[in-house]
C-alpha positions as CSV (number, residue, x, y, z in Angstrom):
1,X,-0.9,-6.8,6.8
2,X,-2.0,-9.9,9.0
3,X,-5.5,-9.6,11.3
4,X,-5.1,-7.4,14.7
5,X,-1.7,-6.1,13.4
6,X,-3.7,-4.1,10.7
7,X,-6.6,-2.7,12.7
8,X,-3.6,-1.3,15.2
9,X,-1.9,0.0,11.8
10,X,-5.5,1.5,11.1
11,X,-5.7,3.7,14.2
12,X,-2.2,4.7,14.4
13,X,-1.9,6.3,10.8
14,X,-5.1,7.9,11.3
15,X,-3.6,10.9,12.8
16,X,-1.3,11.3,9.9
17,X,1.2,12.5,11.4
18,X,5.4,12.2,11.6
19,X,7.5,9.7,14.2
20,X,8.6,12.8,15.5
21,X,5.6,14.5,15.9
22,X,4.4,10.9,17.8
23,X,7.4,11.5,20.1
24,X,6.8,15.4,21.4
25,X,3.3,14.2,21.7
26,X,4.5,11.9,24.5
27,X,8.0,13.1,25.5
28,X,6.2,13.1,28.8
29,X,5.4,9.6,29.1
30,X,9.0,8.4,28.1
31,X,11.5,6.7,30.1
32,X,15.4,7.6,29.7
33,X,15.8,4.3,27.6
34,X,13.2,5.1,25.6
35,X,14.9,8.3,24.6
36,X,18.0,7.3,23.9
37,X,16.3,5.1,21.5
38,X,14.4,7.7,19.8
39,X,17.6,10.2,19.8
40,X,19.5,7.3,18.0
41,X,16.6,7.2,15.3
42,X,16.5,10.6,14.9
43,X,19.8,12.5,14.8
44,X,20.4,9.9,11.3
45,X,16.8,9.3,10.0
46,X,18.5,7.7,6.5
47,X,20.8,5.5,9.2
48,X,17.8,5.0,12.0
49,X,15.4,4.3,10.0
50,X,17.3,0.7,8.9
51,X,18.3,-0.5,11.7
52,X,17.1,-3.9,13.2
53,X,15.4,-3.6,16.7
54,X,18.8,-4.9,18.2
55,X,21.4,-3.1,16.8
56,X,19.4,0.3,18.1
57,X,19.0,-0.7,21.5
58,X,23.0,-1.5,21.0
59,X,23.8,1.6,20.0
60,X,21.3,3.0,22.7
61,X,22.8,1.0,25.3
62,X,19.1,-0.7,26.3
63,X,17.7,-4.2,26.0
64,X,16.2,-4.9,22.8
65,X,12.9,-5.4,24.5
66,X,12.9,-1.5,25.3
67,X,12.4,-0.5,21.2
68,X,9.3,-2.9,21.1
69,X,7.6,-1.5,23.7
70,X,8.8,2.2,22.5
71,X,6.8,1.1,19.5
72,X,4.0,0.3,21.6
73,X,3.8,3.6,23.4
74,X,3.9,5.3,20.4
75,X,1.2,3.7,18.7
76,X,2.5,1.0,16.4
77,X,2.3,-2.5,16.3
78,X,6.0,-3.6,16.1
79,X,9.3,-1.7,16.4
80,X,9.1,-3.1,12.2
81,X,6.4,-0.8,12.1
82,X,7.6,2.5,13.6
83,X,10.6,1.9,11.3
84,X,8.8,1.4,8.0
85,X,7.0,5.0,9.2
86,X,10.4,6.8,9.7
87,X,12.1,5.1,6.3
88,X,8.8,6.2,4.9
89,X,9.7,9.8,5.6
90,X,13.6,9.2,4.3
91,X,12.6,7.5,0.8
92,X,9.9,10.1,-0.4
93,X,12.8,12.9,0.1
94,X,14.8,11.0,-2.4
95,X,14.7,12.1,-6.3
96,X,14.2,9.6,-9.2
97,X,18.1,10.1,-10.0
98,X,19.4,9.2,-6.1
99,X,16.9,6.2,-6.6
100,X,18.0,5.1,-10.3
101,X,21.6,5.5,-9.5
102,X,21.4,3.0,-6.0
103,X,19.8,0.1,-8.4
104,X,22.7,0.7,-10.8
105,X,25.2,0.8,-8.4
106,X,24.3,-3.0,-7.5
107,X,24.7,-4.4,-10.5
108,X,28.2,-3.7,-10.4
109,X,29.1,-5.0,-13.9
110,X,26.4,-7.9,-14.4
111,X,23.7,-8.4,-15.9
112,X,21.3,-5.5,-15.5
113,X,18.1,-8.1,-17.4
114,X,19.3,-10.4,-14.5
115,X,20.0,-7.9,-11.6
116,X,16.4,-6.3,-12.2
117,X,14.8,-10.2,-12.4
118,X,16.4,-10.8,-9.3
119,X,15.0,-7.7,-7.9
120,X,11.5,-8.7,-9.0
121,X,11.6,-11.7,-7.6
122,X,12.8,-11.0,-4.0
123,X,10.0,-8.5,-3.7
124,X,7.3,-11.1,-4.7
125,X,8.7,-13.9,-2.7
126,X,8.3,-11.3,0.5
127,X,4.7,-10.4,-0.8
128,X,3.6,-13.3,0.7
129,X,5.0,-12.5,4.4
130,X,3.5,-9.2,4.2
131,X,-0.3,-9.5,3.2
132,X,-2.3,-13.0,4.1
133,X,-4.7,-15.1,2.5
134,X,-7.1,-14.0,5.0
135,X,-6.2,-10.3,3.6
136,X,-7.0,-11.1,0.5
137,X,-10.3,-13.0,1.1
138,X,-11.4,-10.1,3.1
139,X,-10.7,-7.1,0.6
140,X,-12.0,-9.5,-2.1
141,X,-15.5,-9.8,-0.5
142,X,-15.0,-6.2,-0.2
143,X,-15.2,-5.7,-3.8
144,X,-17.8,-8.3,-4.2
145,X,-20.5,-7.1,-2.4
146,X,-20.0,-3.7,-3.8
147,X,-22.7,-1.8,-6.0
148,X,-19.7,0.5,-7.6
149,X,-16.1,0.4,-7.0
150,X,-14.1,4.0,-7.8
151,X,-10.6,3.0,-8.2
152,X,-8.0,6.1,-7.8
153,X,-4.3,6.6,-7.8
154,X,-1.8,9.1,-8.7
155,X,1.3,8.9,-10.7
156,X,2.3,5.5,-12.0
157,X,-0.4,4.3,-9.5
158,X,-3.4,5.6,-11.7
159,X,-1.7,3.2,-14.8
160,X,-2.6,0.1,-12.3
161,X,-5.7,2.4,-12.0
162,X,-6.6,1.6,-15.3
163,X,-5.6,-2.3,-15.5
164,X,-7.6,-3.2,-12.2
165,X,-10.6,-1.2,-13.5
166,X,-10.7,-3.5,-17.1
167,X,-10.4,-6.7,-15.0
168,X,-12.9,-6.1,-12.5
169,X,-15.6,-4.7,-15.6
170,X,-14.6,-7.7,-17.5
171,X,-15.3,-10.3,-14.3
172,X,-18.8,-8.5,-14.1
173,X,-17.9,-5.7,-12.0
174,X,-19.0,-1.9,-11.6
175,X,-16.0,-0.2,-11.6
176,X,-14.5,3.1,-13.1
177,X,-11.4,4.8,-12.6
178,X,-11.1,8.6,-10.8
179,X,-8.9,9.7,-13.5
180,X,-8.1,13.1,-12.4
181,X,-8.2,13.7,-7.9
182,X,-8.8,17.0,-8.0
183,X,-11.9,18.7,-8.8
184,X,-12.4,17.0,-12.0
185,X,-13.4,13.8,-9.5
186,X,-16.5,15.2,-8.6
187,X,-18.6,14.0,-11.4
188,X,-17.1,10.8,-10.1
189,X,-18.5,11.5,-7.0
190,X,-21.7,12.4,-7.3
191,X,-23.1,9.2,-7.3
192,X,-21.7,7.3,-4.4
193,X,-23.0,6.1,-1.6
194,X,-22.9,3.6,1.7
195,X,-22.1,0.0,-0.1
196,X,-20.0,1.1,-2.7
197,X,-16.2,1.2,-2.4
198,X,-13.1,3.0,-3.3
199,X,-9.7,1.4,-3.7
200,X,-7.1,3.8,-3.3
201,X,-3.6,2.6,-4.8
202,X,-0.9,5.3,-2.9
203,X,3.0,4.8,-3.5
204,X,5.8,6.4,-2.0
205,X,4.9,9.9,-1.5
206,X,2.0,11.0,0.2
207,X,-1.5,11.4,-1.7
208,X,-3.5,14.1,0.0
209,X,-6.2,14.3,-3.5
210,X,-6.7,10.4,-2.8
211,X,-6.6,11.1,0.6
212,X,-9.5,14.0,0.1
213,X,-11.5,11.1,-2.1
214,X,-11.2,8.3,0.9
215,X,-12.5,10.8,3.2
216,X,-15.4,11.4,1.1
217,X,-16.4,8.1,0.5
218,X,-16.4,7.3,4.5
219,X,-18.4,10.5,4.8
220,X,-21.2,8.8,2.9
221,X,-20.7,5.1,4.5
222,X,-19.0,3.4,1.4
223,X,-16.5,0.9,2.0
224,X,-12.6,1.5,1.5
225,X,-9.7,-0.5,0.6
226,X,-5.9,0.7,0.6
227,X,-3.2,-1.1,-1.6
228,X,0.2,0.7,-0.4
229,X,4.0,0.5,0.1
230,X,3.8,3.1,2.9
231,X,3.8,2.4,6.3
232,X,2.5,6.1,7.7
233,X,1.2,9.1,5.7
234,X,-2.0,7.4,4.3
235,X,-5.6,7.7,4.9
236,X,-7.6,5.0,7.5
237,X,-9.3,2.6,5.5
238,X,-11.4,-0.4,6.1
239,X,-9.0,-2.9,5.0
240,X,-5.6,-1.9,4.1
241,X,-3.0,-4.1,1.9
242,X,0.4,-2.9,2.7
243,X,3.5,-4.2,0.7
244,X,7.0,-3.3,-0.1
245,X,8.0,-3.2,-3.9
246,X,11.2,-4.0,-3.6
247,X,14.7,-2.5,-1.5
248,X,14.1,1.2,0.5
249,X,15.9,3.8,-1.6
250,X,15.7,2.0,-4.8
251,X,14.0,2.2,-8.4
252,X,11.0,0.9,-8.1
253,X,8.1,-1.1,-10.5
254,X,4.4,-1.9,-10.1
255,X,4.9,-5.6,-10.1
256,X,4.3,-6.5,-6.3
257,X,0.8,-4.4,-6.0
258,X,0.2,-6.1,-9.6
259,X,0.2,-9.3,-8.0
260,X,-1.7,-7.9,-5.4
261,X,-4.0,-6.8,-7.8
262,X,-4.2,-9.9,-10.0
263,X,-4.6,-11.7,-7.0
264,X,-7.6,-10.1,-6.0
265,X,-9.3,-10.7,-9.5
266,X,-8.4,-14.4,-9.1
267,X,-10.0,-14.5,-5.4
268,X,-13.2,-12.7,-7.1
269,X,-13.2,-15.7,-9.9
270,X,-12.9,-18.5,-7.1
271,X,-16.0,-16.7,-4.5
272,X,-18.5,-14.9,-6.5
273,X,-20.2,-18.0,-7.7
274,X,-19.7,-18.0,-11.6
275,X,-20.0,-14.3,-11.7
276,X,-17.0,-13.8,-13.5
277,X,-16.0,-16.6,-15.4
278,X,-20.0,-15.8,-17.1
279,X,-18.6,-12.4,-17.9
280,X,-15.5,-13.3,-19.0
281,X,-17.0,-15.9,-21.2
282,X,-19.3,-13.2,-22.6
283,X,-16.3,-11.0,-23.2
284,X,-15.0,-13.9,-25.6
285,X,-18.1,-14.4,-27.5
286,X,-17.9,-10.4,-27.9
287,X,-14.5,-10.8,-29.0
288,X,-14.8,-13.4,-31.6
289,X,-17.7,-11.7,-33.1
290,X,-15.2,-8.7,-33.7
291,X,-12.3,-10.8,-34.7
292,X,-14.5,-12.9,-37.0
293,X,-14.1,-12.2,-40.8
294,X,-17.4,-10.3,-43.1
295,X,-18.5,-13.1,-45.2
């Protein structure tokens, strides 16, 4: 999420809380177009919440202008923005089956190798639209100037959990995964403090145990870094990386916030001065010496 755009993404997710709940907080402050807007969007949240800025001001009978600055009043960036929250809301209500069953239905007797390779590749080639180089560069010095980095993720999340953690240990990096966010975390815990960071990896449902080990570390003053597909629902973090992994509604894989993740790693090898090409280079020699035959 580009620059200003992502420290007004910051403060509007802070509050956690629904489009709806946004729009009885200021039901007050709304004009008759803006409500027709928001009673479009609502009455069909799985309709609403895809529909381009234009088409809802059609259906609305307002300019288009009027769903922009109905974003605005309720806190988002962009219109883009208030609907990512509300398809947010409408995908995490969807089962694995209603999910696995959309991806099959477009393949539609081809290949499914091909249809999923597609798939792959339309979500990458939007990465790039979605999260800057200037992103990157920050959240890598980030991790850089860290004294430990606690990575923690639920679900399929805490499997990128444990990739990231082996990269970042073997570029010369501090880093351990929170395996369990619950109370098992705690021994985690114990021993962090301002200038560390954690990276919290949250995807598609709401995470209130990562959320609960966010809040912590800004308790004590150590930095925080968000990779995410959501656009509402997730904790207020010092530099957030928000990308979708592929189409709303669909079967989903790790491969977009793998690049992310990748990509990070790679920024880390081109800033930190030799740091981890040493370490990697160590890792080799430590390597060989196992690989290497007795006698």
């Amino acid at each position: 999420m580009h620059g200003a755009r992502a420290v007004l993404y910051r403060a509007a997710m802070a509050d956690r809380i629904t489009l709806a709940d946004m729009v009885a907080a200021r039901r007050d402050e709304l004009t008759d177009a803006d409500r027709r807007l928001v009673d479009i969007l609502l009455a069909d949240r799985a309709a609403g919440s895809f529909l381009p800025a234009h088409k809802v001001a059609h259906q609305a009978g307002v300019h288009a202008s009027t769903a922009g600055r109905l974003a605005r009043k309720l806190g988002f960036a962009t219109y883009r923005d208030m609907r990512g929250a509300l398809q947010d809301s409408v995908v995490a209500e969807l089962d694995a089956s209603v999910r696995v069953r959309r991806r099959l239905s477009r393949v539609k007797g081809s290949s499914l190798l091909g249809s999923v390779v597609e798939g792959e590749i339309r979500a990458l080639n939007a990465l790039a639209g979605q999260i800057s180089d200037e992103d990157i560069v920050t959240a890598a010095g980030l991790l850089r100037e860290a004294g430990r980095i606690l990575v923690v993720g639920e679900g399929h999340a805490s499997s990128l959990a444990d990739i990231f953690v082996r990269r970042l240990v073997r570029s010369g990096y501090r880093a351990a995964v929170v395996a369990h966010a619950d109370w098992q975390a705690a021994d985690q815990l114990l021993g962090l403090a301002a200038g560390d960071v954690v990276v919290a990896l949250i995807f598609r449902h709401e995470s209130p145990p990562v959320d609960k080990v966010v809040a912590y570390a800004r308790s004590v003053g150590a930095g925080t870094l968000l990779i995410t597909d959501r656009h509402a629902g997730v904790p207020a973090c010092d530099v957030a990386l928000v990308a979708e992994r592929g189409e709303k509604g669909e079967f989903h894989s790790l491969t977009v916030p793998m690049a992310v993740c990748n990509t990070l790693i790679l920024e880390l090898s081109r800033s930190d001065r030799g740091r981890s090409l040493k370490t990697l280079a160590k890792v080799e020699t430590l390597q060989r010496m196992f690989r290497a035959r007795a006698g």
